[in-house]
MDAnalysis code that builds the backbone (N, CA, C; Angstrom):
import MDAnalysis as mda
import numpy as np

u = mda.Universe.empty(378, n_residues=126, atom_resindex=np.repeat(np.arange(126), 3), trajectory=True)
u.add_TopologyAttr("name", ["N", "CA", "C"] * 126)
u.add_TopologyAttr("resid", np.arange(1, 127))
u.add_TopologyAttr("resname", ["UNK", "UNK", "UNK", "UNK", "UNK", "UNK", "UNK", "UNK", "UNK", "UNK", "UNK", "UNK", "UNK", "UNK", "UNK", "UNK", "UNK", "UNK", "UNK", "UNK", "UNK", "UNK", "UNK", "UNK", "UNK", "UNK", "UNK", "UNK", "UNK", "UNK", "UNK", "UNK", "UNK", "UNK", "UNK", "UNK", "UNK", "UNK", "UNK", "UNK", "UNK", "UNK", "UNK", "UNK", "UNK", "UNK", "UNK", "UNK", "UNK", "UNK", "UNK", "UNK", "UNK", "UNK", "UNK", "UNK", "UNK", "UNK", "UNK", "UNK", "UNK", "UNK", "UNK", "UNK", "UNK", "UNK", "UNK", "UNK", "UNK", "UNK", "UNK", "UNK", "UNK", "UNK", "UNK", "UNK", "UNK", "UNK", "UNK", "UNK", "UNK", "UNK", "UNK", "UNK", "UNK", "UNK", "UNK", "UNK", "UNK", "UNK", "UNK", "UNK", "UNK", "UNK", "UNK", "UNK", "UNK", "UNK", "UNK", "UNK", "UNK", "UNK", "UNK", "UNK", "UNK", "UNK", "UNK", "UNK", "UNK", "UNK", "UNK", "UNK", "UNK", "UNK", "UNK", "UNK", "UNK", "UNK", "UNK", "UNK", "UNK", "UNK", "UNK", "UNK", "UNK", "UNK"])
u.atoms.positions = np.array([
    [92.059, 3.815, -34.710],
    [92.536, 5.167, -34.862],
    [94.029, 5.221, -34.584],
    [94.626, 4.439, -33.795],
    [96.014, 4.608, -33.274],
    [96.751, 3.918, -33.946],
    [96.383, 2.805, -35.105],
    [96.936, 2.480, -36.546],
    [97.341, 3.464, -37.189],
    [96.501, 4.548, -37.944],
    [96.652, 5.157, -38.677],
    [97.851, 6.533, -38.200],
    [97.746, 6.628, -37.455],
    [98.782, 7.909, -36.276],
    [100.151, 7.536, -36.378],
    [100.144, 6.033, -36.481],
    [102.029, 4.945, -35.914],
    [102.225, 5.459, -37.830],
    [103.592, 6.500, -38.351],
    [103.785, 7.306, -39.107],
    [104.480, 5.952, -39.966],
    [104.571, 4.872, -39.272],
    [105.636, 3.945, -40.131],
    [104.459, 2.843, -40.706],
    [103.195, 3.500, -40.064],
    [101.950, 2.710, -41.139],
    [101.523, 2.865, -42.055],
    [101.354, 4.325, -42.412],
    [100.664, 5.040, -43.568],
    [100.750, 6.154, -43.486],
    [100.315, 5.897, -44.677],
    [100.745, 8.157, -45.741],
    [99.868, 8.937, -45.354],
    [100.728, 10.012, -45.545],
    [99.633, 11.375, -44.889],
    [98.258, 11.254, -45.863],
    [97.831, 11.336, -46.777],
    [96.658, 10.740, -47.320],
    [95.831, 10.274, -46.819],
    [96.250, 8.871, -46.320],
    [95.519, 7.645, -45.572],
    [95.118, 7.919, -44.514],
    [96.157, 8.937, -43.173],
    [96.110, 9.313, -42.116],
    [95.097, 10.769, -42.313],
    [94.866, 11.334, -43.737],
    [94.106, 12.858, -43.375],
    [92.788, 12.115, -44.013],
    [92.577, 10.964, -44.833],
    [91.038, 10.891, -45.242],
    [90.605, 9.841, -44.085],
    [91.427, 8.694, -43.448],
    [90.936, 7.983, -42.134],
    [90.044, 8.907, -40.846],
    [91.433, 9.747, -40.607],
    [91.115, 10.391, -39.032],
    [89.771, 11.824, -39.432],
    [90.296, 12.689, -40.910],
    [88.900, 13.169, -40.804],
    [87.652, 12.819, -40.766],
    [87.578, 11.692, -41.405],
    [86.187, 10.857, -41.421],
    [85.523, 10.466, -40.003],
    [86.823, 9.796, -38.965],
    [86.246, 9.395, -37.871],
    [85.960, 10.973, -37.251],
    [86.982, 12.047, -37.295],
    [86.725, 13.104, -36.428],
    [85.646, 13.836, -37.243],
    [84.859, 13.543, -38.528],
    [83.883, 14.048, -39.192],
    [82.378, 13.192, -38.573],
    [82.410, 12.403, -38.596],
    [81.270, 11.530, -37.889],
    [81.099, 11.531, -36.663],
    [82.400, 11.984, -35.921],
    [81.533, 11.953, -34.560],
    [80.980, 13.280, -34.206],
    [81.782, 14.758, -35.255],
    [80.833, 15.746, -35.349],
    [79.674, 15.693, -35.763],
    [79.177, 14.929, -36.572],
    [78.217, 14.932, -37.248],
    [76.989, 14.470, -36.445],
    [77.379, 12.622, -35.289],
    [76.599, 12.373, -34.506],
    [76.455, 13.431, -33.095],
    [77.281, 14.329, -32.436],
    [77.261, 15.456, -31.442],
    [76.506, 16.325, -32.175],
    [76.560, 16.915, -33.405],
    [75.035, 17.878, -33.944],
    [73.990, 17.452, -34.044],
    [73.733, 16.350, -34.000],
    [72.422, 15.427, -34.208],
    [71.884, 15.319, -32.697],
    [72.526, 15.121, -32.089],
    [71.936, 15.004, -30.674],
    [72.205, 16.599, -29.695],
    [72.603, 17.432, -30.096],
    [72.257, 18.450, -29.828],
    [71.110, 19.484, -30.512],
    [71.375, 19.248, -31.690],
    [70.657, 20.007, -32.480],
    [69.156, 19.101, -33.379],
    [69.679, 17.781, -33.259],
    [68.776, 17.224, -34.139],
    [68.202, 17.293, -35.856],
    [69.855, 17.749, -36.226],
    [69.730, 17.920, -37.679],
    [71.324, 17.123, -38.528],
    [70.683, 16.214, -39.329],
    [72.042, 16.105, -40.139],
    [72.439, 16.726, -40.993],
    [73.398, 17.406, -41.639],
    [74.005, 18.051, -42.618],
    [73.582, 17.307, -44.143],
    [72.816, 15.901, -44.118],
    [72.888, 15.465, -45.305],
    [71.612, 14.464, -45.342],
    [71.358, 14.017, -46.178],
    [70.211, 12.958, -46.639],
    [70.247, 11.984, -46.392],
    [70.126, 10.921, -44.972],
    [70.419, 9.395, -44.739],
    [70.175, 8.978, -45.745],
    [71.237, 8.022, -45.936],
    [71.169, 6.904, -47.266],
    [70.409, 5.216, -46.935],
    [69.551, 5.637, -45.839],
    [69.093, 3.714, -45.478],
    [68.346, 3.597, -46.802],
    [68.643, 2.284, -46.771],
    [67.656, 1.632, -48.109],
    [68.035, 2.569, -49.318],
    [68.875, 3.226, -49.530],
    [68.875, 3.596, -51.206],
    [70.909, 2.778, -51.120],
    [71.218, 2.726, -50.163],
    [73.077, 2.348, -50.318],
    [72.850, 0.918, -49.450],
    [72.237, 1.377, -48.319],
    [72.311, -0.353, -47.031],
    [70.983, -0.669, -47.222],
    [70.758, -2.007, -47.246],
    [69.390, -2.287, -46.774],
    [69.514, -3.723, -45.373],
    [68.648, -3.821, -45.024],
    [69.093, -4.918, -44.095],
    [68.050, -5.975, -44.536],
    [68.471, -7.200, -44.524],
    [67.669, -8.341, -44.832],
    [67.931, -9.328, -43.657],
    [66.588, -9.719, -42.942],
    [66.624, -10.970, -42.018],
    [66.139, -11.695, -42.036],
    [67.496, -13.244, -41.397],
    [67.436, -14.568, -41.543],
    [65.745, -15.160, -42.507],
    [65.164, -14.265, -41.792],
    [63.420, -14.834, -42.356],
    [62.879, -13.852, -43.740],
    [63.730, -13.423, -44.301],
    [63.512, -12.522, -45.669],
    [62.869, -11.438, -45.287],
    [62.181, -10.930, -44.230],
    [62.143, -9.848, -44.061],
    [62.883, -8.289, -44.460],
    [62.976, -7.284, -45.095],
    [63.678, -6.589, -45.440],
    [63.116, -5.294, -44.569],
    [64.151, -4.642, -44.220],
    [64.461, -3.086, -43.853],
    [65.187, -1.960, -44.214],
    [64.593, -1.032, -44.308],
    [65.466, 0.188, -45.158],
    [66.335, 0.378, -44.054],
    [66.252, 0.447, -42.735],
    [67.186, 1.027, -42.032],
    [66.566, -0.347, -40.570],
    [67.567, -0.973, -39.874],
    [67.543, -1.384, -38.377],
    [66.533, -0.803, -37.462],
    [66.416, -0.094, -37.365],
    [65.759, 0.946, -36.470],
    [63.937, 0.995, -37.155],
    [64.030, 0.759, -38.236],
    [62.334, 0.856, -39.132],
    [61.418, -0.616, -39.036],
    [60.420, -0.427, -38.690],
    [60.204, -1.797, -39.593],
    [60.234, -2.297, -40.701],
    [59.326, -3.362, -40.847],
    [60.214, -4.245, -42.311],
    [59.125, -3.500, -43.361],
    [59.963, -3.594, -44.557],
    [58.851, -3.351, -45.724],
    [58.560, -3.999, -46.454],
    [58.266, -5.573, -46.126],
    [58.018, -6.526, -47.193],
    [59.344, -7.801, -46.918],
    [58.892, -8.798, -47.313],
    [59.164, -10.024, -47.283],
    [59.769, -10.481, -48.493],
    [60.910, -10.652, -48.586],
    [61.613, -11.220, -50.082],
    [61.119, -12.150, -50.554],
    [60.164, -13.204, -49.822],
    [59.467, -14.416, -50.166],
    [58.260, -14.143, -50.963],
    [57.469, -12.908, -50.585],
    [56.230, -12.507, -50.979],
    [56.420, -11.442, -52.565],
    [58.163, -11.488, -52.933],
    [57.833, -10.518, -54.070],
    [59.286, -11.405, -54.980],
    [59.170, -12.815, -54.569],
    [59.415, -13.627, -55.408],
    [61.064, -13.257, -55.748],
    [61.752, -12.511, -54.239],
    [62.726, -12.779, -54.183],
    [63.236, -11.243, -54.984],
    [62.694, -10.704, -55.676],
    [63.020, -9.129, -56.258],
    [62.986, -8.445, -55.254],
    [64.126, -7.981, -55.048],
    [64.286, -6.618, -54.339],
    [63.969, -5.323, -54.918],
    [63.923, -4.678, -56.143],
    [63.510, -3.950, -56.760],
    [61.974, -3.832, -56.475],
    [61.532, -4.921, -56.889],
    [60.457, -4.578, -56.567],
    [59.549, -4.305, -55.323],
    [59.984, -4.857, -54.814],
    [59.752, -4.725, -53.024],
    [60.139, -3.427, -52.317],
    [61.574, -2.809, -52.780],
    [61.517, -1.501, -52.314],
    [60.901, -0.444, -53.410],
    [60.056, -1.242, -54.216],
    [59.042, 0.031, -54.720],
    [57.340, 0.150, -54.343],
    [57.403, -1.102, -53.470],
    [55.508, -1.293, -52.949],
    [55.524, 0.235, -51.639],
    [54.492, 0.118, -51.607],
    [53.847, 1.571, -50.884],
    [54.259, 1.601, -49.977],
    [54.384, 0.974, -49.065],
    [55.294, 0.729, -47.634],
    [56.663, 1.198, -47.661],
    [57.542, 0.956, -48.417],
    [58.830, 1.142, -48.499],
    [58.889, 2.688, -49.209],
    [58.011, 3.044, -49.927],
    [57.882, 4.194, -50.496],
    [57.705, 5.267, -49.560],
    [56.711, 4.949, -48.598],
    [56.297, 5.998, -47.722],
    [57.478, 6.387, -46.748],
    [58.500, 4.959, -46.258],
    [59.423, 4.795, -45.338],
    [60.579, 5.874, -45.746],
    [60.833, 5.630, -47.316],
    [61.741, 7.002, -48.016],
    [61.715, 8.248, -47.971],
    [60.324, 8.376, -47.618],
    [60.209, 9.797, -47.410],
    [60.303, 10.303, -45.869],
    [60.136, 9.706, -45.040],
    [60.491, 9.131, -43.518],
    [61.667, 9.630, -43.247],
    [62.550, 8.773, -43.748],
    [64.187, 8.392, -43.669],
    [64.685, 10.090, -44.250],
    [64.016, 10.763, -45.416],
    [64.988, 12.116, -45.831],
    [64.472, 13.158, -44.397],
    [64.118, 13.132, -43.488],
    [63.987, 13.549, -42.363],
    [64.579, 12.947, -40.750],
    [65.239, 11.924, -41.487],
    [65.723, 11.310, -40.377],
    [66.626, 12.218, -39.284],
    [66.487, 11.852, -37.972],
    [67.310, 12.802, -36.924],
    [68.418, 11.847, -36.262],
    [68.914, 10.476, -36.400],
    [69.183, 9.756, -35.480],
    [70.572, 9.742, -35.709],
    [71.704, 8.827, -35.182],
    [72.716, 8.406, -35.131],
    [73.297, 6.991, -35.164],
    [72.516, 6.409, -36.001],
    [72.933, 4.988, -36.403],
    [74.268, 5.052, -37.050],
    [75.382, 4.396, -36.678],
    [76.860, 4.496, -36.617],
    [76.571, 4.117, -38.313],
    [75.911, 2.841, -38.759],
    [76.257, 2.158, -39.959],
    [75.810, 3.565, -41.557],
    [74.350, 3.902, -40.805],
    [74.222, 4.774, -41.917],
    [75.003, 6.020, -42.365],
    [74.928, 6.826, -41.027],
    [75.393, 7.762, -40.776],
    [77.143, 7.817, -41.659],
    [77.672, 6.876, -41.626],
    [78.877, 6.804, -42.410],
    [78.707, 6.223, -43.928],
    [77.604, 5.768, -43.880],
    [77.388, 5.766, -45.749],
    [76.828, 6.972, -45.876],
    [76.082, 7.684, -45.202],
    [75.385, 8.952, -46.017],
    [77.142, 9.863, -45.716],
    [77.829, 9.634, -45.206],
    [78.944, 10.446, -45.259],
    [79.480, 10.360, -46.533],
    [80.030, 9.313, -46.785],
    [80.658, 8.634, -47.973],
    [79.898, 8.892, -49.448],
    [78.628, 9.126, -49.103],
    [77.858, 9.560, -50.485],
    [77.519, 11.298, -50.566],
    [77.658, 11.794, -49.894],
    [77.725, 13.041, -49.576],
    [79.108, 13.567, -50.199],
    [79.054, 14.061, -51.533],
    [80.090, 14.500, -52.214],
    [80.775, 15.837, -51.413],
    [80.279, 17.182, -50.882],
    [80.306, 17.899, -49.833],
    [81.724, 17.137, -48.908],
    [81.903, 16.070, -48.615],
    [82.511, 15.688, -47.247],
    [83.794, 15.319, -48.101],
    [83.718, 15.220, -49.085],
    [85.348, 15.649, -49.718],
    [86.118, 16.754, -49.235],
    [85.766, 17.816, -48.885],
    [86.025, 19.583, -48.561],
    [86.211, 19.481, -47.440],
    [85.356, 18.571, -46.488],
    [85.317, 18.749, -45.094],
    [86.477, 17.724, -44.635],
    [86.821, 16.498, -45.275],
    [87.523, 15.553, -44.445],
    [88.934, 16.442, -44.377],
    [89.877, 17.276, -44.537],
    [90.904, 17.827, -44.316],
    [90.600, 18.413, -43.557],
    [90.133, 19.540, -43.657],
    [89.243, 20.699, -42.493],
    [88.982, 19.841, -41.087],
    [88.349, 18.739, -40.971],
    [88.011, 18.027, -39.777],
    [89.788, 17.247, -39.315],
    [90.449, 17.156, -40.461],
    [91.807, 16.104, -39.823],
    [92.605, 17.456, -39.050],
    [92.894, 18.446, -39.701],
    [93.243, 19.259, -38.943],
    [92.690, 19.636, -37.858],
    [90.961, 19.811, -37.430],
    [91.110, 20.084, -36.275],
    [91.453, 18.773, -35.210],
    [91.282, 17.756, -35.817],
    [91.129, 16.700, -34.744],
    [92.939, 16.700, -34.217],
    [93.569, 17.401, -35.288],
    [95.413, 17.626, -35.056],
    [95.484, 18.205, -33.569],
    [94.627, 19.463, -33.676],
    [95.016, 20.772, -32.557],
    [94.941, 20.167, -30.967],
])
């Protein structure tokens, strides 16, 4: 954050879509844990997915796995369409949590947070 502030680093641009974003996300995680609602649709498993060392796959860290990359012959497509991963999607559009990684892709895909990242750089100014 104290990169973007030193004026002989970067353009007001860089400095109003950087700092609103960070001062947009950490509003976003303080309503979530007060209120327990996000403003938007977690994006696990439709933008991030997580895959481990043992092919295991997860829509989100926090879920369990939905299938084994070994057992669907290495297609991911198809694997996040078996019943497990299906049910997990509908899970996840109710999600309440504050996972740093998602929480900033569902920002970033959230067309809405275009409007807001100025609005948030200014207040994080005051």
């Amino acid at each position: 954050r104290h990169y973007y502030i030193d004026k002989r680093r970067s353009g007001i641009l860089e400095k109003i879509s950087v700092l609103g974003i960070i001062k947009y996300s950490q509003s976003v995680k303080e309503n979530v844990l007060n209120s327990g609602a996000l403003p938007f649709v977690c994006s696990a498993g439709r933008n991030i997915i997580v895959i481990e060392p043992d092919g295991e796959v997860k829509l989100c860290e926090l879920l369990p796995s939905v299938g084994n990359l070994k057992d669907y012959n290495y297609d991911i497509e198809q694997l996040l369409n078996n019943e497990k991963a299906l049910k997990l999607f509908e899970t996840i559009k109710n999600c309440k949590c504050t996972h740093v990684c998602f929480i900033n892709m569902s920002i970033a895909n959230d067309r809405k947070t275009l409007l807001k990242i100025p609005f948030y750089y200014l207040k994080w100014k005051k």
